[in-house]
Backbone as CSV, one residue per row, in Angstrom:
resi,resn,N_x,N_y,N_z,CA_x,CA_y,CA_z,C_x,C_y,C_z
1,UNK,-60.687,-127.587,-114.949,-59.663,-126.707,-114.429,-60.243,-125.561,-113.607
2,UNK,-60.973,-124.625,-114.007,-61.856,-123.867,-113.436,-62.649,-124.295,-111.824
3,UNK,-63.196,-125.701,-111.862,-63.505,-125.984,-110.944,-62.483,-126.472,-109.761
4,UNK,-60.866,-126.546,-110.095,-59.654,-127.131,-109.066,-59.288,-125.480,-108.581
5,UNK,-59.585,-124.262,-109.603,-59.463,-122.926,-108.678,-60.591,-122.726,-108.006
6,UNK,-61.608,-123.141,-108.348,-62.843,-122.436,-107.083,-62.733,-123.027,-105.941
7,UNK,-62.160,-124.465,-105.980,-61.752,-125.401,-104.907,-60.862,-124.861,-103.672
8,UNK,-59.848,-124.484,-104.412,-58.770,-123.988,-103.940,-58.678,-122.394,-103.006
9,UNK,-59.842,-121.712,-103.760,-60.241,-120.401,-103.424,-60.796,-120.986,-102.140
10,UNK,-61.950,-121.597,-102.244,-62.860,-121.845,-101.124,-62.206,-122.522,-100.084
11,UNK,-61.141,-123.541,-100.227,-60.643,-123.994,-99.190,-59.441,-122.828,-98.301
12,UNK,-58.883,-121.673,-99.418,-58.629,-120.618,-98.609,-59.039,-119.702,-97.691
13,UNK,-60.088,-119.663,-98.513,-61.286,-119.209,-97.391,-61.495,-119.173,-96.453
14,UNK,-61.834,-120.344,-96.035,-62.231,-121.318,-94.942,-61.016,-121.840,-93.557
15,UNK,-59.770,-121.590,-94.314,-58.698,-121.521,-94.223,-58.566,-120.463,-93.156
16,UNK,-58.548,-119.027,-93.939,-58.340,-117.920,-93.094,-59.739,-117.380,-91.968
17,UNK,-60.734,-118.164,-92.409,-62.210,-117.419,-91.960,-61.976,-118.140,-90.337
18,UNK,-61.773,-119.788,-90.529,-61.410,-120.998,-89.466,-60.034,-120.236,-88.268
19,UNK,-58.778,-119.842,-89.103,-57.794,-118.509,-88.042,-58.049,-117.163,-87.766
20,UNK,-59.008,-117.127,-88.326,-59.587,-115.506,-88.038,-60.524,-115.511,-86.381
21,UNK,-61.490,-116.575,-86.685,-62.168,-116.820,-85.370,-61.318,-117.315,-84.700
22,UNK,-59.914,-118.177,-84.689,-59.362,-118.901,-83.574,-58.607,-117.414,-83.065
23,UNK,-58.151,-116.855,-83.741,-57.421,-115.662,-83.131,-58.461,-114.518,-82.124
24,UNK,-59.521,-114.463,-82.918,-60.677,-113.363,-82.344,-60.775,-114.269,-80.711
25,UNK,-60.869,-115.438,-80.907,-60.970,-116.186,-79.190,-60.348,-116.086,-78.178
26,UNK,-58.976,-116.536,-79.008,-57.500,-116.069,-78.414,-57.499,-114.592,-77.672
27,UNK,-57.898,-113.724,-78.663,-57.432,-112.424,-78.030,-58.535,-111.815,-77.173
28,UNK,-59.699,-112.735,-77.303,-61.326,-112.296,-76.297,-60.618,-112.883,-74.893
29,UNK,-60.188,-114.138,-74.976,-59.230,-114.625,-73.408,-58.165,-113.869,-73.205
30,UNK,-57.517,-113.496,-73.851,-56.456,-112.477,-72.871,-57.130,-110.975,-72.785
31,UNK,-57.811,-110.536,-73.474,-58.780,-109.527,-73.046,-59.671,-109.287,-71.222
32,UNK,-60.120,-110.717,-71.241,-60.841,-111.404,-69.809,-59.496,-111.294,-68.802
33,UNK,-58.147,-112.198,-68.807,-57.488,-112.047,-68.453,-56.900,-111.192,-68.016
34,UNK,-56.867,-109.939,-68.935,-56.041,-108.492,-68.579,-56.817,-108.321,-67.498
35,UNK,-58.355,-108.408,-67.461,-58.917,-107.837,-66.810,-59.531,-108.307,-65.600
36,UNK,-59.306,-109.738,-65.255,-58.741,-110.419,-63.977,-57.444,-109.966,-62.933
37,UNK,-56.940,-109.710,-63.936,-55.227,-109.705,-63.075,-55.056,-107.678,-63.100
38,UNK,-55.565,-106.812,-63.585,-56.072,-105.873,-62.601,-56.931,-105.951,-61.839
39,UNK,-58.104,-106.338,-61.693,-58.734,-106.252,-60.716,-58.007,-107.109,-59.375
40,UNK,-56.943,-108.356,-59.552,-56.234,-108.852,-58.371,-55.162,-107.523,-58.208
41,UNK,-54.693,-106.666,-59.227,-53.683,-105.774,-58.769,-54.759,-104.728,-57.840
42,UNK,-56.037,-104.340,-58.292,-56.800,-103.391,-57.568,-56.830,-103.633,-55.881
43,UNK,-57.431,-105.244,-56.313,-57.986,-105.414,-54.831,-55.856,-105.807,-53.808
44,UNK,-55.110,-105.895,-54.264,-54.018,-106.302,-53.362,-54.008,-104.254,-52.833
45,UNK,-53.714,-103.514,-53.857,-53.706,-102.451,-53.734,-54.386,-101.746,-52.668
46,UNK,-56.072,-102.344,-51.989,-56.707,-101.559,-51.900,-56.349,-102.210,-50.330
47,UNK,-56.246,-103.461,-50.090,-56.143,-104.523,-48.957,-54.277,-104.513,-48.146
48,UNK,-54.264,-103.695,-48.829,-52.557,-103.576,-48.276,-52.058,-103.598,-46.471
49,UNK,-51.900,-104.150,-46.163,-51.464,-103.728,-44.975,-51.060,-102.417,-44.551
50,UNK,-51.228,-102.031,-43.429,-50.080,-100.595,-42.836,-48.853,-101.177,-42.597
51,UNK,-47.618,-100.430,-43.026,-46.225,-100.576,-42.821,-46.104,-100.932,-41.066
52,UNK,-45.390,-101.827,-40.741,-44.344,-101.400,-39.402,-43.553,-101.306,-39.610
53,UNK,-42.642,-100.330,-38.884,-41.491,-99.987,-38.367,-40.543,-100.355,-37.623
54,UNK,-39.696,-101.192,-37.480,-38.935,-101.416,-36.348,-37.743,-100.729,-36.556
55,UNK,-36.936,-100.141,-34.957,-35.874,-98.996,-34.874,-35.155,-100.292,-34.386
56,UNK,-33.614,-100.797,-35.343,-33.093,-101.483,-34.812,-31.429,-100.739,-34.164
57,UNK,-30.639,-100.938,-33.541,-29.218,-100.876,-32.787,-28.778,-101.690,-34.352
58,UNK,-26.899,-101.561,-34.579,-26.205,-101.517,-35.517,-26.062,-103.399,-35.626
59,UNK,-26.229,-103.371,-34.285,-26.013,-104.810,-34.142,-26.971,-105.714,-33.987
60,UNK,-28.280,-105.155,-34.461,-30.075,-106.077,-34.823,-30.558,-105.930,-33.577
61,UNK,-30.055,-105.228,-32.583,-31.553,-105.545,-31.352,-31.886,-104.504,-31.768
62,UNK,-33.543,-104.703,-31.406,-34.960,-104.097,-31.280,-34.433,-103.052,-29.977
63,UNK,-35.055,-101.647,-30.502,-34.962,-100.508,-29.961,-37.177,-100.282,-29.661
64,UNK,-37.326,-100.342,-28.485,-38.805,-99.620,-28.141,-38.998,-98.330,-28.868
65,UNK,-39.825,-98.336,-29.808,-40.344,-97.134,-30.532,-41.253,-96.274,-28.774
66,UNK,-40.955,-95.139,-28.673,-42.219,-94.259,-27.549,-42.182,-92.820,-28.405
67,UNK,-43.659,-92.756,-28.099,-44.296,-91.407,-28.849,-43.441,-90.300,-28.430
68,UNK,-43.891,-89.039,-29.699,-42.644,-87.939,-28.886,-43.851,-87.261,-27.719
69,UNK,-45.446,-87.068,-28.471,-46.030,-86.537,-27.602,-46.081,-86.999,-26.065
């Protein structure tokens, strides 16, 4: 009898020790991840285009932007 609880202990064990590392993996890849997908938010951030402007009429034609200077 003694030896069907040490059994039982040890296969708990092994149990939680076996989801302990699958989780520690799990959360080491979304760790990597977080830190992929800022660095794509950094670099879109940094690579941005300059805005244009277009001055349109009520009715969609293109109005020539000219400097005021």
């Amino acid at each position: 009898m003694p030896q069907d609880k040490l059994a039982i202990i040890a296969q708990e064990t092994q149990f939680y020790r076996n989801n302990f590392r699958r989780l520690l993996t799990f959360i080491f890849i979304l760790l990597i991840l977080a830190f992929v997908l800022l660095g794509v938010v950094v670099y879109q951030h940094i690579t941005r285009p300059i805005p244009q402007y277009f001055v349109t009429t009520s009715d969609g034609r293109l109005i020539e932007i000219k400097p005021a200077s």
